[in-house]
N, C-alpha and C positions, 0 to 999 in steps of 0.2 A: 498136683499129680501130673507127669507126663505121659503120652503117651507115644509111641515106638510108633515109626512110619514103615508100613509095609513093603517088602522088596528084596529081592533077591542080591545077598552082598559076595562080595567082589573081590579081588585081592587088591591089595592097594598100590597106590597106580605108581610109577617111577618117577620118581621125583626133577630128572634132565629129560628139559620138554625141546627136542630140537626145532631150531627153526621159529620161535617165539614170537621173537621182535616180526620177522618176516611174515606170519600170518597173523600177526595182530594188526600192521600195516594194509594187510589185504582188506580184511573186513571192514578198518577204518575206512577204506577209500570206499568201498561200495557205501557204506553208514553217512561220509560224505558226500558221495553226489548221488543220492536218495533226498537227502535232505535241501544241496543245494535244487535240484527238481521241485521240490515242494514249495519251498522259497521264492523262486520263481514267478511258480504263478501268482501268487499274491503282488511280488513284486512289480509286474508286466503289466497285471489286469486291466490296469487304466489308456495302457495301449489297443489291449486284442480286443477290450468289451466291445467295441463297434467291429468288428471282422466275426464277431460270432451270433452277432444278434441282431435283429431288423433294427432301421435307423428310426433315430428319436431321441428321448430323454436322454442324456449322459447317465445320469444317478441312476435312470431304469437300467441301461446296459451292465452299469458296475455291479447292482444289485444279481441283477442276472447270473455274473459272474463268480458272486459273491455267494450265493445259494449253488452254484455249480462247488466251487470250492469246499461248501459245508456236505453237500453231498461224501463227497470224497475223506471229508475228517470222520462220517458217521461207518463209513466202509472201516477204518481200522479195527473196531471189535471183531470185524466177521474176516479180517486178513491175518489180526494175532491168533484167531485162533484153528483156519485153513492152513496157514503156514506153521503156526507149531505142532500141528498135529503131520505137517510134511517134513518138519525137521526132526520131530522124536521116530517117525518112520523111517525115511529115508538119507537121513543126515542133516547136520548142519550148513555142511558145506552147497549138499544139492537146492538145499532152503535159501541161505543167501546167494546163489548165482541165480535162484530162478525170481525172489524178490529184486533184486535189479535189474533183471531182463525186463520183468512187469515196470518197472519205474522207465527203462527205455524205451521202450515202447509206449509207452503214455505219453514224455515227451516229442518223443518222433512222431507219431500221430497228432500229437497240438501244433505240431511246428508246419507240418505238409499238409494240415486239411484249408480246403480254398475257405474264401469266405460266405458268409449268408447270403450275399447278395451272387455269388455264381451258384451254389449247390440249395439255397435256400434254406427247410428245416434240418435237413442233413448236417449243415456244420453246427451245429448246437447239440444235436443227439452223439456226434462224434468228437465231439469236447467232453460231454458226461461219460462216453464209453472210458474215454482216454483217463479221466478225475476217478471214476472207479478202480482202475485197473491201480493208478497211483494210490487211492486211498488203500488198496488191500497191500500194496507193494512194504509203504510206510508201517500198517501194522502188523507187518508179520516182520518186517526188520527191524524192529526193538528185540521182541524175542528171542530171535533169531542169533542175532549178534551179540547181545548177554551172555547168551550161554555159550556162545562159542567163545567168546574173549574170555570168559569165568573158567571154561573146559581148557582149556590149551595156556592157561598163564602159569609161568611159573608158582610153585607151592611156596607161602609167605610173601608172595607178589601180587597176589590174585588182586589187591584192589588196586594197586599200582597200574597195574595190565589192563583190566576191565572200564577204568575211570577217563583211556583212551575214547570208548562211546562216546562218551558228552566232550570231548575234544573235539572229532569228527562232525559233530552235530554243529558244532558250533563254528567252523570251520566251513561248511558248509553252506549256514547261513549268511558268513560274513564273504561267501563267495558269489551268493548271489546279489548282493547285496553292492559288491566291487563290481559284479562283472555291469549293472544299473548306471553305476558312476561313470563307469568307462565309456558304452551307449551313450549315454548324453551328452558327453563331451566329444563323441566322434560324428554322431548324427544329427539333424536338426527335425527339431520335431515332427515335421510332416514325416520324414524316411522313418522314425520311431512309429511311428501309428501305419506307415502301406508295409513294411515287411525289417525293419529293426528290432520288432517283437522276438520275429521267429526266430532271430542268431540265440538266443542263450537258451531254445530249446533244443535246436540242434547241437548245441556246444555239448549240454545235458547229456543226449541220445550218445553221439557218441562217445563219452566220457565213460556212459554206462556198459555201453559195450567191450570198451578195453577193460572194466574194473571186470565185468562177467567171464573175461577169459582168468583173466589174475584170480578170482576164484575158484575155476576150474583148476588151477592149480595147487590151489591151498592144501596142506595138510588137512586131512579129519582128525576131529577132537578122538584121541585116545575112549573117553568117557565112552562116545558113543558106541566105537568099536567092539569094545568089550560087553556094553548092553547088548547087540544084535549078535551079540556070539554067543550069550545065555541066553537072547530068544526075548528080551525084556522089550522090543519096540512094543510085542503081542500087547502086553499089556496096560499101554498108552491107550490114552481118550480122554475124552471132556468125562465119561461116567467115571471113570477111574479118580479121574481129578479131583472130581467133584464129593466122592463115597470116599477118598485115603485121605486128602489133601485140605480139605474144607480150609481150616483155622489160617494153613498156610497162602490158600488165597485169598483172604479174609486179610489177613495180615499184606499181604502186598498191594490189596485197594486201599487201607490205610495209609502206609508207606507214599501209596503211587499220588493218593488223591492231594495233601495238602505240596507235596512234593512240584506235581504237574502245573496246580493252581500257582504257586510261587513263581517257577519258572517261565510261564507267559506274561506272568503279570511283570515280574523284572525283565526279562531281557527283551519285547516285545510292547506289552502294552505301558510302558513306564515313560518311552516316547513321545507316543501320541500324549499322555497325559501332562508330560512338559510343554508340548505343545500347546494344548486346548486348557489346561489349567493354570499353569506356570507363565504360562503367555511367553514361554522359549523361542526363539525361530524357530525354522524347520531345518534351515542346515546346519545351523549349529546343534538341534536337538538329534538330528540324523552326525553325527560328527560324534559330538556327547556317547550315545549309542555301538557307535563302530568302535572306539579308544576302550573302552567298559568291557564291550564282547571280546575283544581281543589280549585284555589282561582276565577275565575269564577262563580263556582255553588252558594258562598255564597254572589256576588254580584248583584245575581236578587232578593230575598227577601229585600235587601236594596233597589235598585233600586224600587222592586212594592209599598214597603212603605213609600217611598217618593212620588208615584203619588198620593199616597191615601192621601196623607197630602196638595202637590200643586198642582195636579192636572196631568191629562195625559202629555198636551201639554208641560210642561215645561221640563219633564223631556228627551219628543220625540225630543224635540228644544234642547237638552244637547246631546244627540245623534247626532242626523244633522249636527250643528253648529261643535261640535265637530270633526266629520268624516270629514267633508269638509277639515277643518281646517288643522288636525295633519295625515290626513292619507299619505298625499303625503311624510312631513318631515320624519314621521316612518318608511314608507318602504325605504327609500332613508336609512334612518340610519341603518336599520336592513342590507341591504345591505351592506353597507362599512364595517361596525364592524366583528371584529374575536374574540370579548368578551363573551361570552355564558352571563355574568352574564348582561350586556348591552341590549343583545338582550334579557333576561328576562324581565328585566324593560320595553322595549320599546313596548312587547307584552300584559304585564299587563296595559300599560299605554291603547293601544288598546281596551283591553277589558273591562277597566271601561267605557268608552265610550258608548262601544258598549251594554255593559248592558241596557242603558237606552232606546236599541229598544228590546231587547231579553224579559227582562223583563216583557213589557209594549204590546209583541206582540199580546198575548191574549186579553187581555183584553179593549185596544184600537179598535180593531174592532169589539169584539164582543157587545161593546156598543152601534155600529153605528145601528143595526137592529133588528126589531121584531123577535120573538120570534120563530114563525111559517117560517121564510126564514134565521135565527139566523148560525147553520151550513152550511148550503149551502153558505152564504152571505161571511164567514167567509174563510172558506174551500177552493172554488175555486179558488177566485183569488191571493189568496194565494201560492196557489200549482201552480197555472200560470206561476204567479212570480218566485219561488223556481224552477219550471221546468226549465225556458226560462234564465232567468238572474242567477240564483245560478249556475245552472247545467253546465253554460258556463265560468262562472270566471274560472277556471282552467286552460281548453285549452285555453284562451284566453291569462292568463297570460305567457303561455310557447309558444304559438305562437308568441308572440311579441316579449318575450324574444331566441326565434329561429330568427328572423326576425333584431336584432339588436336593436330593440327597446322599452328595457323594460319597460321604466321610461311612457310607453302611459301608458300602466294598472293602474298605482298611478293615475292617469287623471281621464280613466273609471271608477275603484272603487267610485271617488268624485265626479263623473259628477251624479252615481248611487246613492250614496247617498244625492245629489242634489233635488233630486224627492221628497227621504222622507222628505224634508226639506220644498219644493212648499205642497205636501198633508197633513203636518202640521200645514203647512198659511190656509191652506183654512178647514180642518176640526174646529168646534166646540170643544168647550171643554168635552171630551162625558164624562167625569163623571159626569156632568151637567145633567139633562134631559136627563138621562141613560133610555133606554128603560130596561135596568135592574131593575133599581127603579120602572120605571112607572107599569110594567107588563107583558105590550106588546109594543107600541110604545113611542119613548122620545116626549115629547110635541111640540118641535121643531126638524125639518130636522138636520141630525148631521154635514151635510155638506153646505158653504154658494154657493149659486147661487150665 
């Protein structure tokens, strides 16, 4: 038995969305240097940790840094869901120019504050203000930008268009990551550790700046337009979400959980794992990594245009099935191998897989919900997810592998991707009775009872 989502319906929306490509690019670029910000400071940390904390341990400073960073991941629940509740209010567009203003200012603030030894506990309180403001910025622009890449793509394109996200994202990454390379090769270490830090927070800040006017720019999503014309923001909220929506945020921690968990463990922690396990170098296992990531970014527009041809579910079912399947033999192989070019293969073989959730992230949930609770729906349980299960694969997998037991994480990764595999049985095919098409609500409930 189905049951019908509540909501005020719409007429339906016109199918020639002008200016497409041009505000898909927008969003991307804000999606990208969000993320390249975030990147960053991971990437930096072993520079700034003595410029923000009293002198001594190295491992104590990094650590410091390192709890400053996790601070900032645990802020995303509380940004997916302040900022979708500011973009099903007041736009999407005013949502993501004011989540990159927050991500600018986070970095401009890392980049100009003196160190501990001039201002004392101030530059460490002013590092966490800074890691906040990024941590809400991050989790309100997933949301954020789903929905608006899902609202404004062309009809029969929508995953095609939306599957842009995880291009960005990843682009992003691999910028912070060049801009590292290029530092080291222009500076010598001491100018890296007294002020080489601070260029790619600055580069950041201003990056930010330019992408917040280009979004001031941006079209608004149609969608929204017409909701705040029937007056349907009123009806947005977390209680709203929570009393119409239940199944279908239920369905996107599903979705989000084994999805998120894959995603750090491959493109992230499958490194260090060559590293400490595989006994890989590091620049070649950093090398390994960057070549992977960047035949990546071209296989989520494949990925989205295959859903747009069969459909969300099958391509979610090539993910799940997939992950369950080959993740345990992967790692087990990346392990044993001391072939760089082996462990290449076995990392791209990961990431076509895993495309078919990165892809399809956007835009499979953003189908699940009306209009008017669209971001927020989208957002939170999202950032939940990403918080609680992403946030954790790391320590998790270096605890076990401390512990003697590292072949359990290959388990947890597939028990995780498990989930997305059960919230795919039970979701609808939402390009079906896409509340995208209809207006506002899809004809039928997108999840089954």
């Amino acid at each position: 038995m189905m049951v019908g989502v509540p909501g005020a319906k719409e007429l339906p929306l016109p199918h020639k969305k002008p200016g497409v490509v041009a505000n898909v690019v927008r969003g991307c670029l804000g999606n990208l240097v969000e993320w390249y910000d975030w990147f960053v400071y991971a990437s930096f940390s072993i520079y700034f940790a003595a410029s923000f904390f009293p002198e001594g341990n190295l491992t104590a400073q990094l650590l410091s840094t390192a709890v400053v960073f996790a601070v900032g991941f645990l802020m995303r629940p509380l940004g997916g869901w302040l900022l979708g509740l500011y973009a099903d209010k007041f736009g999407r567009r005013a949502a993501l120019t004011l989540s990159v203003t927050l991500m600018s200012f986070g970095s401009l603030a890392i980049a100009l504050t003196p160190g501990y030894a001039s201002i004392g506990i101030l530059a460490p309180v002013i590092l966490v203000v800074a890691r906040l403001a990024q941590g809400l910025s991050v989790g309100g622009e997933f949301g954020s930008s789903a929905t608006y890449l899902s609202e404004i793509a062309t009809p029969r394109r929508r995953g095609f268009y939306s599957s842009f996200q995880y291009v960005s994202i990843t682009v992003g990454q691999l910028s912070a990551l060049l801009v590292m390379i290029v530092m080291q090769s222009l500076l010598t270490e001491a100018q890296m550790y007294a002020w080489g830090w601070r260029v790619p927070f600055v580069l950041g800040a201003i990056a930010g700046l330019v992408v917040m006017y280009l979004r001031r720019t941006m079209m608004e999503s149609e969608h929204f337009q017409r909701s705040a014309t029937t007056g349907s923001p009123s009806r947005g909220g977390l209680r709203v979400l929570l009393r119409e929506h239940r199944r279908q945020v239920l369905a996107v921690l599903g979705l989000a959980i084994g999805g998120t968990v894959a995603f750090y463990t491959f493109t992230s922690y499958l490194q260090k794992y060559m590293v400490n396990t595989a006994g890989i170098p590091k620049p070649t296992a950093s090398l390994i990594g960057f070549a992977a990531l960047f035949l990546f970014i071209f296989m989520q527009p494949v990925a989205g245009a295959l859903s747009d041809r069969w459909g969300r579910r099958p391509v979610m079912f090539g993910f799940s099935v997939g992950g369950m399947v080959l993740t345990v033999p992967i790692m087990t192989l990346v392990g044993r191998t001391g072939n760089p070019w082996v462990a290449f293969l076995l990392m791209i073989t990961a990431m076509i897989f895993l495309s078919g959730y990165t892809a399809l992230s956007a835009i499979i949930k953003a189908e699940m919900f009306p209009t008017h609770v669209r971001a927020l729906g989208v957002g939170l349980p999202h950032a939940l997810a990403t918080a609680v299960f992403g946030g954790l694969a790391e320590p998790i997998a270096l605890a076990l592998k401390q512990a003697g037991h590292e072949s359990v994480f290959f388990w947890w990764v597939t028990g995780c991707i498990a989930l997305t595999f059960v919230a795919t049985l039970v979701v609808r095919e939402p390009s079906r009775d896409s509340s995208l098409e209809m207006g506002e609500a899809p004809a039928r409930d997108s999840v089954a009872r």
